[in-house]
C-alpha positions in Angstrom: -8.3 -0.6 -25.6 -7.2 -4.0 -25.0 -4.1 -3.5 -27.5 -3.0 -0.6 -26.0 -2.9 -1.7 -22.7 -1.8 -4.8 -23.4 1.2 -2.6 -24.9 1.7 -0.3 -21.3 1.8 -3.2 -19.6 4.7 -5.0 -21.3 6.4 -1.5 -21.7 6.2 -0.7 -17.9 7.9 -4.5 -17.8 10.5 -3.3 -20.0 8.9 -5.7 -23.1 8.4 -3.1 -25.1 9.5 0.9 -26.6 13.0 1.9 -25.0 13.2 -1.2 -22.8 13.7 0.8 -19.6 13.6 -0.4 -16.0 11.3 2.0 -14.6 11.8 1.9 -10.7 8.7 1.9 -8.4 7.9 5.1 -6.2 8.9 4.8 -2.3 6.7 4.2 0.6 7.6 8.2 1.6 6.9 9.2 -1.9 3.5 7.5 -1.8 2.7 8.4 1.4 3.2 11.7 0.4 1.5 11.8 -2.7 -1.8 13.4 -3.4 -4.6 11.3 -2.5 -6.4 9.1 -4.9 -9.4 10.1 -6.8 -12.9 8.5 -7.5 -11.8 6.0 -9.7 -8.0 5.8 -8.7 -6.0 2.6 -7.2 -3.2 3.6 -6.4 -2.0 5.6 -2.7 -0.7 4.4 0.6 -4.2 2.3 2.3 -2.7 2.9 5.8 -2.4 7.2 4.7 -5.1 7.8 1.9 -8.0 5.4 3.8 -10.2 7.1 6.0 -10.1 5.0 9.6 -13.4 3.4 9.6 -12.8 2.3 6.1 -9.3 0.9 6.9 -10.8 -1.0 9.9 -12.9 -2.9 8.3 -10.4 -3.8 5.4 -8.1 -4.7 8.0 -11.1 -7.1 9.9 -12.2 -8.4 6.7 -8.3 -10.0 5.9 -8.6 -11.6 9.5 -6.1 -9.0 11.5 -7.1 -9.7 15.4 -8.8 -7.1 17.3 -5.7 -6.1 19.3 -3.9 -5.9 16.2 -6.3 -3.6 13.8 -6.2 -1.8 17.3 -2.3 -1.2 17.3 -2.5 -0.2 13.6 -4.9 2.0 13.9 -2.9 4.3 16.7 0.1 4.4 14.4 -2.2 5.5 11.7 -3.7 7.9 14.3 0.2 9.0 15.0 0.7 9.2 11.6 3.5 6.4 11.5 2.0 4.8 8.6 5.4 3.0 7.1 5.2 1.4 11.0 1.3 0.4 10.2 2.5 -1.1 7.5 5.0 -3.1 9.3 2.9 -4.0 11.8 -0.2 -5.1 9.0 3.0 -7.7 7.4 4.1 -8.9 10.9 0.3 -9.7 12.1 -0.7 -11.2 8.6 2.9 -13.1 8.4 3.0 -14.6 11.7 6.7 -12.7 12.4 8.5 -10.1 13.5 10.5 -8.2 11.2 14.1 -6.9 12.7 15.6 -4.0 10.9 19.5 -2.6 11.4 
C-alpha cells in the first residue's frame, strides 16, 4: 500500500508516469459535485456540511459569533463561494477586493 501511494502521490505532482500537470477542479465544479461518502474527504465544507456540523467546525477554528452567523446565512442562501470568502476574510484579519 505504502508503495503505491507513495507512487499516486508523486504522479499527481507530476514526479512520476507521463509527467502531467493535472489541474485542480473549480470551486463551482466542487460545489456542484456529488456529495461525499462515509469515508470520503473531499467536497465543498461550506456546500456538502450539514449546518450544525459546519457551526461547530467554524467555532472550533475561533470564527466570532457574528461571523459563523454571517456565514451561515450565505450558506442558508446558498452563496457558498461568498461563505468561503467571508470564512478567509474573518480567519485572515482582511477584506478581500475583487475587480
Amino acid at each position: 500500500f505504502d508503495k503505491a501511494y507513495a507512487y499516486s502521490v508523486r504522479h499527481m505532482f507530476g514526479k512520476e508516469g507521463k509527467r502531467a500537470d493535472y489541474t485542480p477542479y473549480s470551486c463551482m465544479k466542487v460545489i456542484l459535485s456529488n456529495p461525499p461518502s462515509q469515508g470520503d474527504y473531499h467536497g465543498c465544507p461550506f456546500r456538502h456540511s450539514d449546518p450544525e456540523l459546519l457551526k461547530q467546525k467554524l467555532q472550533f477554528y475561533k470564527v466570532s459569533p457574528s461571523g459563523v452567523n454571517q456565514i451561515l446565512d450565505l450558506v442558508k442562501g446558498m452563496h457558498y463561494q461568498l461563505a468561503c470568502q467571508k470564512y478567509f476574510e474573518l480567519t485572515h484579519n482582511q477584506m478581500l477586493k475583487y475587480q
